[in-house]
C-alpha positions in Angstrom: 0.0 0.0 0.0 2.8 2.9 0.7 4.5 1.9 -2.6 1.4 2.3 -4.5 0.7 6.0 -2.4 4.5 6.9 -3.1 3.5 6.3 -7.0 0.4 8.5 -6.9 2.4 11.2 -4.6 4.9 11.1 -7.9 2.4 11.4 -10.5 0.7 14.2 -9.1 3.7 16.2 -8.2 5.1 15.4 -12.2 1.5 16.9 -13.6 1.5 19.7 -11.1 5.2 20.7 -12.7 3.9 19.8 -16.0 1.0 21.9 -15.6 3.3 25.1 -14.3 5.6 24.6 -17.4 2.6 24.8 -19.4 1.3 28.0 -17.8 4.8 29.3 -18.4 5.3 28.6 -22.5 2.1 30.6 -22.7 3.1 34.0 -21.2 6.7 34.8 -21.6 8.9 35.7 -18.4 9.3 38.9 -17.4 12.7 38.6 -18.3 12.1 37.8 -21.5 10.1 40.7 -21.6 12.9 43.4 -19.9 14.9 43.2 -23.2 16.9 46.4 -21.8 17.0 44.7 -18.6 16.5 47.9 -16.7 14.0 46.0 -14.3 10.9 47.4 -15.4 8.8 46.3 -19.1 8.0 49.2 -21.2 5.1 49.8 -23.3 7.0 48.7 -26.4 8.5 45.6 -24.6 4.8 44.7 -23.5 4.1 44.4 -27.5 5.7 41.3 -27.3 2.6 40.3 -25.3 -0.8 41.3 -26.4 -2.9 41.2 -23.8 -0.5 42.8 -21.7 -0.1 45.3 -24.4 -4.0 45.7 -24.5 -3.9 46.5 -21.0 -0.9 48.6 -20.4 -2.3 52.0 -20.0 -4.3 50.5 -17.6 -2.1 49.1 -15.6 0.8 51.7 -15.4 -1.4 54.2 -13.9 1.2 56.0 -12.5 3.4 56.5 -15.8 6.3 55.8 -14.5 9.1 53.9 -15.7 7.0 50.9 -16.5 6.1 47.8 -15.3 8.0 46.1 -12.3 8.0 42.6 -11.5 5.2 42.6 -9.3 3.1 45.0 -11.4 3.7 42.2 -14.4 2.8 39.3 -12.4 -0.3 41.1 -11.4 -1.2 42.1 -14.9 -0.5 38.7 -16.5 -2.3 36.8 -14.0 -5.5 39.4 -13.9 -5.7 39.9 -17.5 -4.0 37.8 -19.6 -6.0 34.8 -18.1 -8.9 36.7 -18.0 -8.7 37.4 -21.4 -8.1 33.6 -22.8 -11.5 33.0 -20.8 -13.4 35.9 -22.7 -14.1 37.9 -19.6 -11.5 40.9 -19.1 -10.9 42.2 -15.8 -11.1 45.8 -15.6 -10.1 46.7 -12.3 -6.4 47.0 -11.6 -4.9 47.3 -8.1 -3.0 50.3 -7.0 0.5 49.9 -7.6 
């Protein structure tokens, strides 16, 4: 019985890291993103990702530098998943 639970503990921990790298190959990294690596995406970097791009006025409220990490992570997770469901999210967070 514990051999057979130590197989089912590996499975699900294999799809859960499948299922991350997955979520991954669809948005690219924010460093893949900080081409000038000055630590923040501008709005021409954010082309590279279109519903970020969409959004980006939206999100940089402040009109500052650009995008942090944070600010990204927030955005891509918010919208960019939103958006593959159909519903948009409008409301962005304070940053």
């Amino acid at each position: 019985m514990m051999k057979r639970s130590k197989l089912s503990a590996t499975a699900l921990i294999a799809s859960l890291a499948m299922a991350g790298s997955v979520a991954m190959a669809q948005n690219p990294g924010f460093e893949e993103l900080d081409r000038d690596e000055d630590g923040y995406i501008s709005g021409s970097e954010a082309m590279a990702l279109p519903c970020l791009a969409q959004a980006y006025r939206q999100i940089d409220k402040e009109d500052d530098r650009g995008l942090n990490r944070s600010e990204y992570e927030a955005a891509v997770q918010k919208h960019c998943q939103s958006s593959q469901q159909g519903s948009p999210d409008e409301d962005w967070p304070a940053s």
